[in-house]
N, C-alpha and C positions, 0 to 999 in steps of 0.2 A: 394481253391474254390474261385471264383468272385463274386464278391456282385451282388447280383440282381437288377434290376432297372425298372423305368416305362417311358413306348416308350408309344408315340401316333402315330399310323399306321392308313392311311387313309384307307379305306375299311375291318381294323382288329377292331379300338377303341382304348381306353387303354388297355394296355399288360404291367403286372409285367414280365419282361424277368428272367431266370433265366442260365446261359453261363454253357455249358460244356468244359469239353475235348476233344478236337477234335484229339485224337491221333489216329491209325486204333485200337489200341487194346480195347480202352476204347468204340468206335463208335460201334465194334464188338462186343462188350459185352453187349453195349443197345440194339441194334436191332437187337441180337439172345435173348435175354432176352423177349423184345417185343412180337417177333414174336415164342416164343418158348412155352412162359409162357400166352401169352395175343391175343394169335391170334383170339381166336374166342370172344373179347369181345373189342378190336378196329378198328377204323374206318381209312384205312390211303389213302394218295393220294395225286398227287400234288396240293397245292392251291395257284393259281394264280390270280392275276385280270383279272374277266373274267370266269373264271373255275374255278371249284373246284370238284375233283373226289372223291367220298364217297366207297373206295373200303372195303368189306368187305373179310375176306380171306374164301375160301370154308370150307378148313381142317387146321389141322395141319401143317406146313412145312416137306415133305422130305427129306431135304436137306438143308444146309445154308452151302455156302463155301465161300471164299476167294481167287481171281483168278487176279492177275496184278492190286489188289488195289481196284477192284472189289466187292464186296458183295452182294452173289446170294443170293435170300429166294426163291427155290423150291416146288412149290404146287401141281406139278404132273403135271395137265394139261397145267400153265399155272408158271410163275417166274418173276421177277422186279430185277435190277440190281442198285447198287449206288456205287458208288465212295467214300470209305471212306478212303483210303492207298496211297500208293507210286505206282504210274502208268507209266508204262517205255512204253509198246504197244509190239512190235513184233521185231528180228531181222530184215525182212523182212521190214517192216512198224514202226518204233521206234514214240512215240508222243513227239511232242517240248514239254523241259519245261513249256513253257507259258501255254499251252494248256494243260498239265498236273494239273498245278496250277489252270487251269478256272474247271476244272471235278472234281477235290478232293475237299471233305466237307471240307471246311475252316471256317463255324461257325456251330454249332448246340445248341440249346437251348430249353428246358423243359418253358411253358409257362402260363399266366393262363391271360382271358380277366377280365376285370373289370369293374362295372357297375359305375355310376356317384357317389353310395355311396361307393365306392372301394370293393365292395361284388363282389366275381368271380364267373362268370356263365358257363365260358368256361375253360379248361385245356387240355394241348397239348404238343407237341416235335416237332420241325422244324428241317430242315437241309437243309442249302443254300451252294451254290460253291463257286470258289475263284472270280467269279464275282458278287458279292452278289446274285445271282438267286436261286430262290426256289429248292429245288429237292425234297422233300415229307414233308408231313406232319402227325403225328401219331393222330388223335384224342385221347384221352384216356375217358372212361366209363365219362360219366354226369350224377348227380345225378337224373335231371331234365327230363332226355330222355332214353325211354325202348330203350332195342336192339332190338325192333319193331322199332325207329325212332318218337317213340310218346311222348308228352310230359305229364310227369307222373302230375297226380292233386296234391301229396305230393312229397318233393324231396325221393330219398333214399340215406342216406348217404354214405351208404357201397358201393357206384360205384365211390366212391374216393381211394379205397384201392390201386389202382394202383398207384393212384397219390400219393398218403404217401409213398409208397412202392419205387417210383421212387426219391421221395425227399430224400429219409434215403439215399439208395442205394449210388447214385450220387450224391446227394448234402452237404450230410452229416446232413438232416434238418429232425427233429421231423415233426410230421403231425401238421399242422396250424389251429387254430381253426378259423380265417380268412375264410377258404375255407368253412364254412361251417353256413355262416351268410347270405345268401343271401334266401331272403323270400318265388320267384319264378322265374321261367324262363322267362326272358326277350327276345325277340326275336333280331337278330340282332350278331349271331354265332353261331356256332355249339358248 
């Protein structure tokens, strides 16, 4: 595992980063996990400066496959596609290296914002390409925020479970009592 560390991202704040493995099997196994175990209690979508998409999944997933490096999550009506594997493209159409390399997730990391007294208000999963560019972002449950999008008058702690869950899982880390010092919802992330 990689040591965690604290980035100051201008339009993020301070970010405890936490690095995964960015192998297809292990990327495949978060984001069938996510989306298999957690779909109807986060929030995910690209966030960019400038935009940020708060999608919520309808249903359950379909479908989750793996197709030239691809990883489909199927919702029936509607599906999102990333790039976590070894992408070759088509006889017909083959994709250069390079451009193989800018489309494959080449970092992903488990996140959490931090307030000025290091108290986290926010927790999350990113996945950027081989040019450092964004490709989704998972929000994971706040303690501080209904799945209405409201912000609760007391926290509830148990909307961290996902986030203990994903630290055991992947990080190999007990739940933090860190995560759960923070007095109220600051505004200023999700």
């Amino acid at each position: 595992m990689l040591e965690s560390f604290i980035r100051e991202e201008e339009g993020m704040g301070r970010l405890q980063v936490f690095p995964l493995d960015t192998s297809e099997d292990n990327l495949r196994d978060v984001l069938t996990n996510v989306f298999e175990n957690y779909w109807d209690r986060v929030v995910f979508g690209p966030l960019v400066q400038g935009a940020v998409f708060e999608i919520h999944a309808p249903n359950a997933p379909k479908k989750i496959n793996v197709l030239d490096g691809y990883l489909t999550v199927h919702f029936g009506s509607w599906h999102f596609h990333i790039c976590i594997g070894e992408h070759k493209g088509t006889r017909a159409n083959p994709t250069s290296p390079e451009l193989a390399y800018h489309r494959r997730c080449q970092r992903a990391e488990m996140y959490r914002i931090l307030n000025s007294d290091d108290s986290p208000r926010s927790w999350g999963l990113r996945f950027f390409n081989g040019k450092d560019e964004q490709m989704m972002t998972v929000f994971f449950p706040n303690p501080f925020i209904s799945d209405e999008d409201r912000i609760l008058r007391d926290p509830d702690w148990s909307r961290l479970g996902m986030w203990d869950a994903f630290r055991e899982k992947y990080l190999g880390l007990e739940p933090d009592p860190l995560d759960r010092t923070c007095e109220k919802f600051r505004c200023g992330g999700h």
